[in-house]
Steps between C-alpha positions, in 0.01 A plus 500: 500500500448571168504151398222416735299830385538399140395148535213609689410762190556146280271300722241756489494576132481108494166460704353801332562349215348180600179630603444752223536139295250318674198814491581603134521102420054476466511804271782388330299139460216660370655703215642147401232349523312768253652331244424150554229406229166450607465148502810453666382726764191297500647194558729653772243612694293192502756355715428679798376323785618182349896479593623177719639620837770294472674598226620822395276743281584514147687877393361670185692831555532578124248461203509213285424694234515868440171625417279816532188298458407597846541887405322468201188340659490796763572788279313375184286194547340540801467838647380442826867574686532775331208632562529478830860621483376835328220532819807474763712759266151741508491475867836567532571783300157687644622442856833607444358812328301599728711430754809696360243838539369413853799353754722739435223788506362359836879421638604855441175679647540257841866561516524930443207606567326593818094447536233401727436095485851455299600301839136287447569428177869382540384287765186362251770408260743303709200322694384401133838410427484255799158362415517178273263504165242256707400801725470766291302253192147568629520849505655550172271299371194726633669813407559369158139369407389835641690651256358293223835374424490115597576223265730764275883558419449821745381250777856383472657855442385734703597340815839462431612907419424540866786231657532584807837329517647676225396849644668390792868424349483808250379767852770335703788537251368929434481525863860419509638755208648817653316785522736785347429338139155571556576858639745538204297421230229815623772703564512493133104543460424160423133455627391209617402277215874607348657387825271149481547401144912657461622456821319209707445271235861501364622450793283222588562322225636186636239430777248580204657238316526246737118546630392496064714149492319377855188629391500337113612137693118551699282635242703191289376252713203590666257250570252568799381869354381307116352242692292735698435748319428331156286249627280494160787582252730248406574679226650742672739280715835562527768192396608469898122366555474253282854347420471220731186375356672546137775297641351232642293402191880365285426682233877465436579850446478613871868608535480679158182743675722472829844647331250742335332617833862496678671751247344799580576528869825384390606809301336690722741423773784540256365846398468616860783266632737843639223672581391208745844459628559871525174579693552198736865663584330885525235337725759304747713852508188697671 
């Protein structure tokens, strides 16, 4: 018995293995590729389209030649990546900002406290939760030239500190906290805002974490809202807009700007890795 148990532990470990291989093997490819030269990247990547059927493709898995050409002409050369690379950090780090003061805010006021409409307003936020991006576009985009805020970084922005999904996973995991910490803490006369921003928060650290390290992977990659919202401003498009069109042109430092846009969500998840797993655990417990 405990043969069989511990080869099937083995053969498990094995197939993980296996398939955490083949989806880190692109990322790993592009890193590699970073620091292929330019012109042999160039001359790579005027073979596609061209292989014979018959025969096998040729492998180029490791550079030629070690070079940080590519780097150099996105950091220093030519700052067009990294322009666009400092709009996607902007967006970013104001959405996260923002919403760091307003989930867990509106989270904690659905959750412990009882007022007329707070049922309405749940149910707004889940049925907006449900609702893809397509549906909701043409009002956001009235609302926001109302505002006078179309075609700017705030276009982008504001949006975003009101996820509705976010909301949702933060007021789900306070519902489920026990009451008699609450009723503990103003037993010793915290007031509310102590009980929020010493009690609540701390212990909602995890699920906080894992909905910051969801939330930066979104704002990271958004797409649809730039499009839509900065219709007239290219300058102010993020690097998830336009990196297809970048890397479609073989400039022959695509993977360089690719590595570059990859790294951030990487340590992001590496930063917030416990807190993901921890708050996925907490989350399957209630």
């Amino acid at each position: 018995m405990n043969k069989m148990k511990g080869f099937r532990l083995n053969l498990t470990r094995t197939l993980l293995a296996g398939m955490a291989i083949v989806l880190l093997l692109p990322m790993i490819q592009t890193f590699l590729y970073s620091f292929c030269s330019i012109g042999e990247m160039k001359a790579f990547l005027a073979t596609r389209g061209s292989y014979d059927e018959t025969a096998w493709m040729e492998a180029h898995l490791i550079p030629r030649t070690v070079s940080l050409g590519q780097y150099y002409q996105i950091l220093i050369t030519d700052n067009t990546v990294l322009r666009l690379f400092l709009n996607s950090a902007m967006y970013a780090a104001a959405i996260l900002l923002g919403q760091a003061v307003i989930v867990p805010a509106m989270a904690f006021g659905l959750s412990r406290f009882r007022f007329p409409g707070r049922d309405a307003i749940f149910f707004g936020i889940v049925l907006l939760m449900l609702l893809p991006f397509q549906v909701t576009m043409v009002p956001n985009v009235l609302t926001l030239r109302a505002l006078g805020l179309l075609d700017s970084a705030w276009a982008v922005v504001l949006p975003m500190w009101f996820a509705p999904f976010y909301i949702f996973l933060v007021r789900q995991f306070m519902v489920g906290l026990p009451g008699e910490l609450i009723e503990a803490a103003e037993m010793d006369g915290a007031g509310t805002g102590s009980v929020y921003l010493k009690v609540i928060l701390p212990v909602c650290r995890p699920i906080l974490g894992a909905a910051a390290a969801l939330s930066f992977a979104e704002s990271w990659n958004l797409v649809e809202q730039p499009l839509t919202y900065l219709t007239t401003r290219q300058d102010l498009q993020p690097l998830s807009t336009v990196f297809n069109q970048l890397a479609g042109e073989n400039t022959g430092f695509e993977f360089a700007g690719a590595a570059l846009y990859i790294l951030p969500a990487l340590f992001v998840y590496l930063f917030f890795q416990e807190d993901i797993l921890s708050g996925i655990q907490l989350t399957e417990l209630k």
